[in-house]
ROZA-921515 format. One record per residue (C-alpha): residue number from 1; x, y, z. Coordinates in pm, 1 decimal, padded with zeros to 6 digits. Example, Ala and Ser with C-alpha at 12.3 -4.5 7.8 and 13.67 -1.06 7.14 Angstrom:
# ROZA-921515
> pos, east, north, up
> 1, 01230.0, -00450.0, 00780.0
> 2, 01367.0, -00106.0, 00714.0
END
This chain:
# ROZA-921515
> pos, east, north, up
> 1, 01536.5, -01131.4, -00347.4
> 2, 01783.3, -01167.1, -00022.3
> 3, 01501.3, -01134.5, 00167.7
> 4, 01305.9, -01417.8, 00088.6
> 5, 01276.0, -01695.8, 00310.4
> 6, 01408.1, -02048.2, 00251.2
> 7, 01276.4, -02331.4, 00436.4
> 8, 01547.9, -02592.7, 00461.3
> 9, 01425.6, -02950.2, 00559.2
> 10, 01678.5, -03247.4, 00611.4
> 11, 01750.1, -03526.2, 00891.1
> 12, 02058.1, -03459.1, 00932.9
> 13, 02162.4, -03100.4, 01133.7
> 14, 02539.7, -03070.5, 00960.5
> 15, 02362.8, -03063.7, 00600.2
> 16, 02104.3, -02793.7, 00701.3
> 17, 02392.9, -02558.2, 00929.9
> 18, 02636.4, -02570.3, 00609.2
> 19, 02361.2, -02492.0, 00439.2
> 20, 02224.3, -02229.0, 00576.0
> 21, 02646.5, -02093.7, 00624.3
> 22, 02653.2, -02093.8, 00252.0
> 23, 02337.5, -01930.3, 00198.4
> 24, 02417.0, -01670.7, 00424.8
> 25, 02734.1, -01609.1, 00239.7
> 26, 02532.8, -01518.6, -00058.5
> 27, 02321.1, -01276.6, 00142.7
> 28, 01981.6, -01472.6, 00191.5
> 29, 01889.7, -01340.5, 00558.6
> 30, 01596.9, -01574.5, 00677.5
> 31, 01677.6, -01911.6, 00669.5
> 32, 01446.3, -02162.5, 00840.6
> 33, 01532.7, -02524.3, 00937.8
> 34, 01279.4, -02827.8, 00966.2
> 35, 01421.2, -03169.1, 01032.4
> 36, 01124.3, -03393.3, 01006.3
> 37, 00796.2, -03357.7, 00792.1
> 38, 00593.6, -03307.4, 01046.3
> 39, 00786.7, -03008.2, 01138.6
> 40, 00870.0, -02908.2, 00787.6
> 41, 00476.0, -02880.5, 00715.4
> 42, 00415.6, -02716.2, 01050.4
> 43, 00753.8, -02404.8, 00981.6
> 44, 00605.0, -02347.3, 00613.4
> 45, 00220.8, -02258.9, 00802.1
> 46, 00357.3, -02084.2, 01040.7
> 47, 00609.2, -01880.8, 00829.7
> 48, 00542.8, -01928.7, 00496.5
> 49, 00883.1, -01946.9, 00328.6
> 50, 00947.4, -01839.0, -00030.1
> 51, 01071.4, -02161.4, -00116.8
> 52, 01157.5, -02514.1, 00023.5
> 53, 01449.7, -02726.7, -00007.0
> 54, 01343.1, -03095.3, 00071.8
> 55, 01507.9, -03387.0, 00136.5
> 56, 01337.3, -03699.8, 00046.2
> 57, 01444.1, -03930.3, 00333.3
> 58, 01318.5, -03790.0, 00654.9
> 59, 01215.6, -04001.8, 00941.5
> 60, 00822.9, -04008.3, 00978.2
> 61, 00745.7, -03959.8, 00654.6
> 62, 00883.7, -03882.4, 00280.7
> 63, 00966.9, -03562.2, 00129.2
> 64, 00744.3, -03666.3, -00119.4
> 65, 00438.5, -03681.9, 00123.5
> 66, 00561.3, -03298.1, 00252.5
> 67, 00520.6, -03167.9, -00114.7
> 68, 00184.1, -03351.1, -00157.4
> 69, 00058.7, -03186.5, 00112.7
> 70, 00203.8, -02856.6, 00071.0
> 71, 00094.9, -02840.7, -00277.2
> 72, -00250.2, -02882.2, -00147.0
> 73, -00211.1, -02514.3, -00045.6
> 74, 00082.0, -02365.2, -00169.5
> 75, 00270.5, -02329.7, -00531.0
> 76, 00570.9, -02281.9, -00335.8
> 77, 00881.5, -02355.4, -00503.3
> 78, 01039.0, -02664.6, -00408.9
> 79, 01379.3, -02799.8, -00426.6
> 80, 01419.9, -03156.8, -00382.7
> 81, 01716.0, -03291.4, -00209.1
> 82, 01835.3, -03694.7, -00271.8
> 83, 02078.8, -03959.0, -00231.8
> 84, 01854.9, -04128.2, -00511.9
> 85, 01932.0, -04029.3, -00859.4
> 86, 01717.6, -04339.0, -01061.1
> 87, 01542.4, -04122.8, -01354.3
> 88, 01188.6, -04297.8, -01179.7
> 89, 01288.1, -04071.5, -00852.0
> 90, 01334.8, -03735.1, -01101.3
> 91, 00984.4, -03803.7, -01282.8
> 92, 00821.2, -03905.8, -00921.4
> 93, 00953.7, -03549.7, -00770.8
> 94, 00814.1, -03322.6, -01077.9
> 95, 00514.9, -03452.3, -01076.9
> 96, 00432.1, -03385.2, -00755.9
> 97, 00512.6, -03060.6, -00849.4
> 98, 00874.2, -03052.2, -00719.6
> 99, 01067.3, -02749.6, -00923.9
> 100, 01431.0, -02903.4, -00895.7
> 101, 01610.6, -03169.5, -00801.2
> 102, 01931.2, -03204.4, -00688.1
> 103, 02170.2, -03551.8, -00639.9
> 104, 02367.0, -03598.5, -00271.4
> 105, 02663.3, -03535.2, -00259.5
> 106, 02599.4, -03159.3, -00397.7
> 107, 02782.3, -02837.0, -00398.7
> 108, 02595.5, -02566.3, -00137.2
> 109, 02713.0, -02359.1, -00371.2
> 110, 02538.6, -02456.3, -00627.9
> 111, 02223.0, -02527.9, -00419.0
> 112, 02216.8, -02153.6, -00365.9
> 113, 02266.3, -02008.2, -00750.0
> 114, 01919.1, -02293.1, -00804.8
> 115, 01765.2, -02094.1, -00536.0
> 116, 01875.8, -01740.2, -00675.5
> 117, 01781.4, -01867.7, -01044.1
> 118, 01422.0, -01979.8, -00929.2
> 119, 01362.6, -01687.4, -00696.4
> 120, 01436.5, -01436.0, -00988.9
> 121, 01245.5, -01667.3, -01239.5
> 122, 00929.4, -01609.1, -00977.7
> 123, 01019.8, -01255.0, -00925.0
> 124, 00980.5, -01177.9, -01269.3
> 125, 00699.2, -01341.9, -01343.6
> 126, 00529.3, -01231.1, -01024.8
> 127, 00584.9, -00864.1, -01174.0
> 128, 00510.5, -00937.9, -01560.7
> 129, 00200.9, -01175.6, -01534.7
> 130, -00014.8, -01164.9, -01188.2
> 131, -00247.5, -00874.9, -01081.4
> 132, -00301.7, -00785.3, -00715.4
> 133, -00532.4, -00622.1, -00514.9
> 134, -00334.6, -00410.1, -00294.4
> 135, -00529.1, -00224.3, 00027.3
> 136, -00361.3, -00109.3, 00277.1
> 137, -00148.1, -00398.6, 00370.1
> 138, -00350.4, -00652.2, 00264.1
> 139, -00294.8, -00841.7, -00082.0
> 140, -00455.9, -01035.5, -00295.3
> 141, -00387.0, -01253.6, -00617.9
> 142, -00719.5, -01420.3, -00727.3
> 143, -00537.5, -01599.9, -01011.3
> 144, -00266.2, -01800.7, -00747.7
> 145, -00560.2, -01771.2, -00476.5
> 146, -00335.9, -01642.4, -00223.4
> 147, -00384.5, -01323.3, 00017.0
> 148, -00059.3, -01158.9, 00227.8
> 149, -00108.1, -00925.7, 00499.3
> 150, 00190.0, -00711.8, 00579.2
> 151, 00400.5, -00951.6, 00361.1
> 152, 00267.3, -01299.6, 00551.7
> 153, 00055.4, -01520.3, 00374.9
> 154, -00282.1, -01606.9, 00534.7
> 155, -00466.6, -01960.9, 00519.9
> 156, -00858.0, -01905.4, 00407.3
> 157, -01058.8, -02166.7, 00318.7
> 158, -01192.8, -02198.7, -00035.6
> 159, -01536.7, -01984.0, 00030.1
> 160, -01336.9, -01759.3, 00260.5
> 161, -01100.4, -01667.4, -00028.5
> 162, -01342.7, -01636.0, -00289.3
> 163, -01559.2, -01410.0, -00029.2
> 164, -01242.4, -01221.6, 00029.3
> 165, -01204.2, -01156.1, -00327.0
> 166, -01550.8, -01058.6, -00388.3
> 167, -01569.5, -00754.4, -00123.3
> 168, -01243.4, -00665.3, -00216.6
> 169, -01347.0, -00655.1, -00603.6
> 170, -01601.2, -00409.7, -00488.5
> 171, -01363.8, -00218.1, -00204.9
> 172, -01586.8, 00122.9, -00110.2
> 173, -01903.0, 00006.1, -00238.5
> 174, -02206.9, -00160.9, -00027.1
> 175, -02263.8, -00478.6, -00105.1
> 176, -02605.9, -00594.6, 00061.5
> 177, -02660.6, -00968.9, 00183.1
> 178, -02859.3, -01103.7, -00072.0
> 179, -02583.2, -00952.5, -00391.3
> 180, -02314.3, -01124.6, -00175.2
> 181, -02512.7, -01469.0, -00120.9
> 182, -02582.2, -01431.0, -00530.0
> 183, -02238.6, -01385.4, -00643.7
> 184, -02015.5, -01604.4, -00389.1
> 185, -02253.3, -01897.5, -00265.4
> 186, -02513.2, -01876.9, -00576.3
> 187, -02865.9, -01768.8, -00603.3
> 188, -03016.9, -02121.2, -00484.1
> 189, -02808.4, -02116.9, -00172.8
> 190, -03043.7, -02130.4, 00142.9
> 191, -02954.1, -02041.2, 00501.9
> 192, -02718.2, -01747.3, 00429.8
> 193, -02796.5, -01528.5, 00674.2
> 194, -02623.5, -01703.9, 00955.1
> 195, -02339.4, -01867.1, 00700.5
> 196, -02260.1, -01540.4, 00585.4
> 197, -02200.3, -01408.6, 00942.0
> 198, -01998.9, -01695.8, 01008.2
> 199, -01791.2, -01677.6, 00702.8
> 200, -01750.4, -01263.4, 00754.2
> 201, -01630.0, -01311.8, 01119.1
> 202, -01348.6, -01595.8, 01034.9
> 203, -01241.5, -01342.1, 00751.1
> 204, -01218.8, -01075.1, 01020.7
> 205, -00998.1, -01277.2, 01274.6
> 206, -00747.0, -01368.6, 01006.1
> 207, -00745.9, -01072.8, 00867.4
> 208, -00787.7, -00768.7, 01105.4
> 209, -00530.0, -00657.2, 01362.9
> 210, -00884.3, -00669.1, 01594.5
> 211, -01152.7, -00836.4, 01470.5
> 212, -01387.4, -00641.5, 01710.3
> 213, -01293.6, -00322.1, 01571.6
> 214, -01252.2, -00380.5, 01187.8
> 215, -01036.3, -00132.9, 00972.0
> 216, -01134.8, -00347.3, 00622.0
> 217, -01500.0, -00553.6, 00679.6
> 218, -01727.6, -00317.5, 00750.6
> 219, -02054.9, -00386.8, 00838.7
> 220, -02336.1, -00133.4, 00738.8
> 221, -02646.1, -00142.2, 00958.5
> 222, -02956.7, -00240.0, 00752.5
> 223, -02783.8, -00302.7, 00473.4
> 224, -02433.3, -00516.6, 00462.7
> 225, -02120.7, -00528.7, 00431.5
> 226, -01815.5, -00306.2, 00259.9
> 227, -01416.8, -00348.3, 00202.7
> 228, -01238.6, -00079.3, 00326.8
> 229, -01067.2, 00148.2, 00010.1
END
């Protein structure tokens, strides 16, 4: 668990440094700091923490608007931080899909036993309810649609994923064009020669330490395309 990464995200740099002094205390290791929501968007991309605590006040846009779009992507857990306690502010954060929410002035302290709580909550669920597909260091949960590589999440696109999940479902086996085309785009999908080589080589740069030299996507002359075992 102390080596999950926490994005904090506030406007104001003595909240996130005692912050991230207390969480260090309790032994969390990789703490990141965002103080707009521009920035906050842009650390969780580039990083992908293991969960977010947001402040709702930042200064180009709300915290709110961060977990909209975050949540387009991402089930992250997220933590909201506010000088607002109306009950309307509470209801607005959950169901955006916030996960807490905690009232300014707070206890660091207790910021970081919310963090421990929801990490292990995660943790064990992770363990007791989701299946992965695990080759080599490449990962992949159908059911929360998301795909780690060496313990980093990677950003597919919709047909990417399911693509990704459909070779991978069939790891050592040959899968020709036309079974792929079938079972990913459907059976009345025209044109998928050339949108399946397109598709296939975005897969490989995200996905392969060099795309021109594959270790997982193999293609197989004549007849298509297999996932690595």
């Amino acid at each position: 668990m102390y080596n999950k990464k926490i994005l904090l995200v506030d406007d104001e740099i003595d909240i996130l440094d005692m912050m991230e002094t207390v969480l260090k205390k309790e032994g969390f290791k990789h703490i990141l700091k965002a103080t707009t929501g521009k920035s906050a968007i842009e650390e969780y991309k580039n990083n992908s923490p293991d969960i977010i605590v947001l402040d709702i006040m930042l200064p180009d846009f709300d915290g709110y608007e961060v977990c909209k779009q975050i949540r387009e992507i991402s089930i992250v857990p997220i933590v909201f931080l506010s000088a607002k306690d109306e009950e309307i502010d509470k209801l607005l954060s959950f169901a955006l899909g916030g996960d807490d929410y905690i009232t300014k002035p707070f206890s660091p302290k207790e910021v970081a036993y919310r963090i421990k709580a929801i990490l292990k909550r995660e943790q064990l669920y992770k363990e007791q309810n989701t299946e992965w597909i695990e080759i080599g260091d490449i990962r992949i949960c159908e059911e929360k649609g998301r795909v780690e590589k060496a313990g980093k999440e990677i950003q597919l696109t919709a047909m990417e994923f399911k693509l990704l999940v459909y070779l991978a479902q069939n790891k050592g086996i040959i899968m020709s064009k036309s079974q792929i085309i079938e079972n990913v785009w459907g059976s009345d999908f025209e044109g998928f020669d050339n949108t399946l080589m397109v598709h296939i080589r975005h897969l490989r740069e995200k996905l392969e330490d060099d795309a021109a030299e594959p270790q997982y996507i193999h293609t197989i002359k004549k007849m298509g395309y297999k996932f690595a075992e």
